[in-house]
DSSP file (Angstrom, degrees, kcal/mol; ACC not computed):
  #  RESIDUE AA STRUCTURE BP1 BP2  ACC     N-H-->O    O-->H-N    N-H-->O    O-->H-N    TCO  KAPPA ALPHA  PHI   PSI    X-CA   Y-CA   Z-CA
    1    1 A X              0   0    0      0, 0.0     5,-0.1     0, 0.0    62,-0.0   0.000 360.0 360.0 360.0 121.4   -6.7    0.4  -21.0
    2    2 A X     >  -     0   0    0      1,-0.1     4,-1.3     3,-0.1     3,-0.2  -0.034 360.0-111.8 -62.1 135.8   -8.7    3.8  -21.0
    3    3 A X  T  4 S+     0   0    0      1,-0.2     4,-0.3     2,-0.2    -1,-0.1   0.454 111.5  68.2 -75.6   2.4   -6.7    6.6  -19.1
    4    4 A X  T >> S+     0   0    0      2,-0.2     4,-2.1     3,-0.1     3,-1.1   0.857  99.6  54.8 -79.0 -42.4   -8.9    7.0  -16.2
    5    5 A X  H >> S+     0   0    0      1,-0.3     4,-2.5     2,-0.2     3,-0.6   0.917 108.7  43.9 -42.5 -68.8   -7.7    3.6  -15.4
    6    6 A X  H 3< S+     0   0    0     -4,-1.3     4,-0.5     2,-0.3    -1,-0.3   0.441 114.4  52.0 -48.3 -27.0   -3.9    4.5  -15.4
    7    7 A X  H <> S+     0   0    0     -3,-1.1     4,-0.7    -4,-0.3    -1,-0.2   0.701 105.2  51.8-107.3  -3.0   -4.7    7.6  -13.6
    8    8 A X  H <X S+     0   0    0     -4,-2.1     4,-0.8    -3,-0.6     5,-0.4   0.856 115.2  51.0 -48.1 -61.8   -6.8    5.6  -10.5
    9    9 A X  H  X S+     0   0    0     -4,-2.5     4,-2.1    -5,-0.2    -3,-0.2   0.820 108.5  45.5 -85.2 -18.6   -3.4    3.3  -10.4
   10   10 A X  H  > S+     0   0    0     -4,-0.5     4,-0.8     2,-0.2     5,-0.4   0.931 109.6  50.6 -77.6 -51.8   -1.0    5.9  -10.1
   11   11 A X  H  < S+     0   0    0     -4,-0.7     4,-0.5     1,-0.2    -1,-0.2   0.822 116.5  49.3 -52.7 -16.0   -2.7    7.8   -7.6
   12   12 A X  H >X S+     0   0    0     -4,-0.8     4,-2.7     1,-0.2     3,-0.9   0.840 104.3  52.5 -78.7 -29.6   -2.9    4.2   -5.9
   13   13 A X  H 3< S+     0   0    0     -4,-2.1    -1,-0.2    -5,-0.4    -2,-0.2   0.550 110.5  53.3 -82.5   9.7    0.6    3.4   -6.3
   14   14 A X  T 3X S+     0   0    0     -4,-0.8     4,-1.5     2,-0.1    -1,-0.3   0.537 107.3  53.2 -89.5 -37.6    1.1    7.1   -4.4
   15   15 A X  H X> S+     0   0    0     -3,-0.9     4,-1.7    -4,-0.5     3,-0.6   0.994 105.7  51.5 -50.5 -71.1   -1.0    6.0   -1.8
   16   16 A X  H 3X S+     0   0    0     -4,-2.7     4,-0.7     1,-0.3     5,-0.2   0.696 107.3  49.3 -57.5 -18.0    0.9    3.1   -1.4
   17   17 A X  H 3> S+     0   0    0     -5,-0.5     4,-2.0     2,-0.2    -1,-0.3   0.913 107.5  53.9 -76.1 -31.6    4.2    4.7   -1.1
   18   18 A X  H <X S+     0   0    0     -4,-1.5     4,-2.9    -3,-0.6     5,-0.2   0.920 113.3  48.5 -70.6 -48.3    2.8    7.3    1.6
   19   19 A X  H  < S+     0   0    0     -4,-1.7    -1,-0.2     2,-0.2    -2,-0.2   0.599 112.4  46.6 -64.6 -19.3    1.6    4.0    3.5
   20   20 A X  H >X S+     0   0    0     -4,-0.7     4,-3.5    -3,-0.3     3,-1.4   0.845 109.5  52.7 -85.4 -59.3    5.1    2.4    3.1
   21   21 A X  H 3X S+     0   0    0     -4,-2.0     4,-2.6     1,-0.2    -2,-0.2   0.918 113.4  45.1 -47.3 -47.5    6.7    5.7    4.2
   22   22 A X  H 3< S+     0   0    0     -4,-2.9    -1,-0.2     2,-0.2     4,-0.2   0.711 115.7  45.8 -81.5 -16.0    4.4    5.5    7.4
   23   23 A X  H X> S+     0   0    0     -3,-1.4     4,-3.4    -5,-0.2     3,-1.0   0.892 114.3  47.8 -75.0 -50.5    5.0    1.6    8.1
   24   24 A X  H 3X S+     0   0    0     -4,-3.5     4,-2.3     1,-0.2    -2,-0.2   0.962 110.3  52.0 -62.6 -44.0    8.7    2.1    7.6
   25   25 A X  H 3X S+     0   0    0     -4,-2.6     4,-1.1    -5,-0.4    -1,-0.2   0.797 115.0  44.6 -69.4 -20.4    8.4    5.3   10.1
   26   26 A X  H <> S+     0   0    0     -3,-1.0     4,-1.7     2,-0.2    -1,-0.3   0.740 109.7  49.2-100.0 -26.9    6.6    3.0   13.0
   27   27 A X  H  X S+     0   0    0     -4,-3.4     4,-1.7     2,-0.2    -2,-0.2   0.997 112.1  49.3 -88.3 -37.2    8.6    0.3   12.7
   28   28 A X  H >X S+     0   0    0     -4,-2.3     4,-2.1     2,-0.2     3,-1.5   0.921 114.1  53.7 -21.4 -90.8   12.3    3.1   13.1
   29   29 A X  H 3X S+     0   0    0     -4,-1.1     4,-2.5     1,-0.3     5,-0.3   0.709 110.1  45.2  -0.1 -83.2   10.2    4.4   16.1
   30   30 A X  H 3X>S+     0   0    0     -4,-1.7     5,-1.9     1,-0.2     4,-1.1   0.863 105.7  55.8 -14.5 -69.8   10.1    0.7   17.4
   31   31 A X  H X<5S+     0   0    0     -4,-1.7     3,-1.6    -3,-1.5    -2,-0.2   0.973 112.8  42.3 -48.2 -53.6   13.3    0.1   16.9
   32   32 A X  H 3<5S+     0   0    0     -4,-2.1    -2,-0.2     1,-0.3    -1,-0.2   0.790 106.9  65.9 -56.7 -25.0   14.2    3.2   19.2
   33   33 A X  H 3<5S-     0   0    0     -4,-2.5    -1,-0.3    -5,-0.2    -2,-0.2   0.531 118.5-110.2 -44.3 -48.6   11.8    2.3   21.2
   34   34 A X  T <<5 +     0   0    0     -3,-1.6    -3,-0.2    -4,-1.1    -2,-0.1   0.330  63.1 152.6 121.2 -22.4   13.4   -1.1   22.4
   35   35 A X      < -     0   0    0     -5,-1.9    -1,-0.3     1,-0.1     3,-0.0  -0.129  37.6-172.5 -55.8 145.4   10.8   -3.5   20.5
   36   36 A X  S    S+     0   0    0     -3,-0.1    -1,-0.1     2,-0.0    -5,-0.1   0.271  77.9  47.0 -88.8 -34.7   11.8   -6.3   19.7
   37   37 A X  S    S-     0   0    0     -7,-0.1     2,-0.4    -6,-0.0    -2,-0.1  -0.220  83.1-114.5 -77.8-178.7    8.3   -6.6   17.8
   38   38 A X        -     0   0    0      1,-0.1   -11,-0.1    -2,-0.1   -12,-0.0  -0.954  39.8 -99.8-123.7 127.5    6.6   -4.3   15.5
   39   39 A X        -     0   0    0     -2,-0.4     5,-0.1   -13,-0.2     4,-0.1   0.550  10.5-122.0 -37.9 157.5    3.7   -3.0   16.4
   40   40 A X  S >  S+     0   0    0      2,-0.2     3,-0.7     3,-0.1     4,-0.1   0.839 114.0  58.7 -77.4 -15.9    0.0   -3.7   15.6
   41   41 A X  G >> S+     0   0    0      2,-0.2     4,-1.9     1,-0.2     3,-1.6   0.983 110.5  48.9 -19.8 -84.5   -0.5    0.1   14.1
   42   42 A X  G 34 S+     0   0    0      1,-0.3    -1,-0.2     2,-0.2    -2,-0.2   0.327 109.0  50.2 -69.8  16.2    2.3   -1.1   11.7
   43   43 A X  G <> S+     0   0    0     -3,-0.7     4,-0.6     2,-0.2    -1,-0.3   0.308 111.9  47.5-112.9  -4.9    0.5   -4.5   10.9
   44   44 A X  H <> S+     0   0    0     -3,-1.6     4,-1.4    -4,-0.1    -2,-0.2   0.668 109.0  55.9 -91.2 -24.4   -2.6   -2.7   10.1
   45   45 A X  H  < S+     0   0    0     -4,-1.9     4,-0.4     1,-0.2    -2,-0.2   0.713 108.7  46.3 -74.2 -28.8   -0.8   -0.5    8.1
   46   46 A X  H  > S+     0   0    0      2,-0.2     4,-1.1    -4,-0.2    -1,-0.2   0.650  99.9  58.0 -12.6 -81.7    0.6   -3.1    6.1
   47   47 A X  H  X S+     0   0    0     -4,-0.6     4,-5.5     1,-0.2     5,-0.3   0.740 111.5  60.6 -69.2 -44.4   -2.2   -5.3    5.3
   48   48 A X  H  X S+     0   0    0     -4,-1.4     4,-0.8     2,-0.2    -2,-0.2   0.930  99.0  46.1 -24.0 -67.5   -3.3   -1.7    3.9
   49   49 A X  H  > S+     0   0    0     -4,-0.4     4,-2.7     2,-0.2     5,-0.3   0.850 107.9  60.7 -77.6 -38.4   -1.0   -1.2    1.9
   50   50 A X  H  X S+     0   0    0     -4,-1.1     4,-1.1     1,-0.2    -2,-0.2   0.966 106.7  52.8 -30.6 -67.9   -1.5   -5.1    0.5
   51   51 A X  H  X S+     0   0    0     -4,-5.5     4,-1.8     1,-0.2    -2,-0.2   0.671 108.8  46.2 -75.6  -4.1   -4.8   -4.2   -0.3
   52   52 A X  H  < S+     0   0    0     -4,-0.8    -1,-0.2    -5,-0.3    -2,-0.2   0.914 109.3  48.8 -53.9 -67.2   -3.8   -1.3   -2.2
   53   53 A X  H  X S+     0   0    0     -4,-2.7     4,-0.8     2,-0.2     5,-0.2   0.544 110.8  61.6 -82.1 -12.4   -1.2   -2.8   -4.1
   54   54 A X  H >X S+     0   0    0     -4,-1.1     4,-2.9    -5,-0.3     3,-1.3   0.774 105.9  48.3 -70.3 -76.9   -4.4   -6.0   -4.9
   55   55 A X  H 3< S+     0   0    0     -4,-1.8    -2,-0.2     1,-0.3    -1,-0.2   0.426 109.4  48.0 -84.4  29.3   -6.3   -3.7   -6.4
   56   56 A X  H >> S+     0   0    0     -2,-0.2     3,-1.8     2,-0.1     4,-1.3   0.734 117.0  47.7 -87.8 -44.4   -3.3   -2.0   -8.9
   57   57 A X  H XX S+     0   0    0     -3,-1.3     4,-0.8    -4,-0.8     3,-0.6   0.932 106.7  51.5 -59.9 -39.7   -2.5   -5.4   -9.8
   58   58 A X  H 3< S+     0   0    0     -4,-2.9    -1,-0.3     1,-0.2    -3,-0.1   0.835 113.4  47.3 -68.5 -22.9   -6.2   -5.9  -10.2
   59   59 A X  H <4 S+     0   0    0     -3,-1.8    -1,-0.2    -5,-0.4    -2,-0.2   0.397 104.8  63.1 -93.7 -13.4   -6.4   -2.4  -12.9
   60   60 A X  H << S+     0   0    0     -4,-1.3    -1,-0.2    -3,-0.6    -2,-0.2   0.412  75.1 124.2-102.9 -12.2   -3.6   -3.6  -14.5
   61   61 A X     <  -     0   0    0     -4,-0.8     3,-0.5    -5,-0.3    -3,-0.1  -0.094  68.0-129.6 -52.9 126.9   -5.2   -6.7  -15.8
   62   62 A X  S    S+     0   0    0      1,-0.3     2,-1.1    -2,-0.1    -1,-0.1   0.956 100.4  61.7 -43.9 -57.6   -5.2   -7.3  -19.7
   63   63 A X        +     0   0    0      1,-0.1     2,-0.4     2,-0.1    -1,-0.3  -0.474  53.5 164.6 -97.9  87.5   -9.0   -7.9  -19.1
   64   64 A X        +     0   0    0     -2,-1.1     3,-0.4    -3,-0.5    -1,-0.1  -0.034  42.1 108.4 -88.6  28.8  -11.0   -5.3  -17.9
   65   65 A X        +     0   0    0     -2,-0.4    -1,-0.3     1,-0.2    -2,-0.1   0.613  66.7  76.8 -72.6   7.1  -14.3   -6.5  -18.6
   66   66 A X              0   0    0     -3,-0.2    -1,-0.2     1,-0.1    -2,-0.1   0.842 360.0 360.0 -68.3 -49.2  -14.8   -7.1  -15.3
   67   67 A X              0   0    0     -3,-0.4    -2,-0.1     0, 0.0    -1,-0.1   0.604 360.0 360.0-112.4 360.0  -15.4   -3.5  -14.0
């Protein structure tokens, strides 16, 4: 895998941590809050971070003849 590749997924996988950091910080909030739920903010935020974490998985594939 060509090092532009490997430096596109690490800057994802940074991403995703900043997006984890910000789920984790809305659902604390919540909690302090009184919810019993978590919010929809932190379920968009989430699904985010899902698709993030798709498309390392997707860069990390043995066969990149795809892109």
């Amino acid at each position: 895998m060509s090092d532009s590749y490997q430096s596109i997924q690490e800057k994802l996988r940074a991403i995703s941590d900043e997006i984890a950091d910000l789920a984790m910080s809305d659902i604390r909030n919540s909690i302090e809050e009184g919810h019993n739920k978590t919010s929809d903010i932190e379920k968009r935020i989430t699904r985010a971070r899902r698709a993030i974490e798709k498309a390392i998985h997707l860069l990390e594939a043995e066969d990149t003849n795809f892109i």
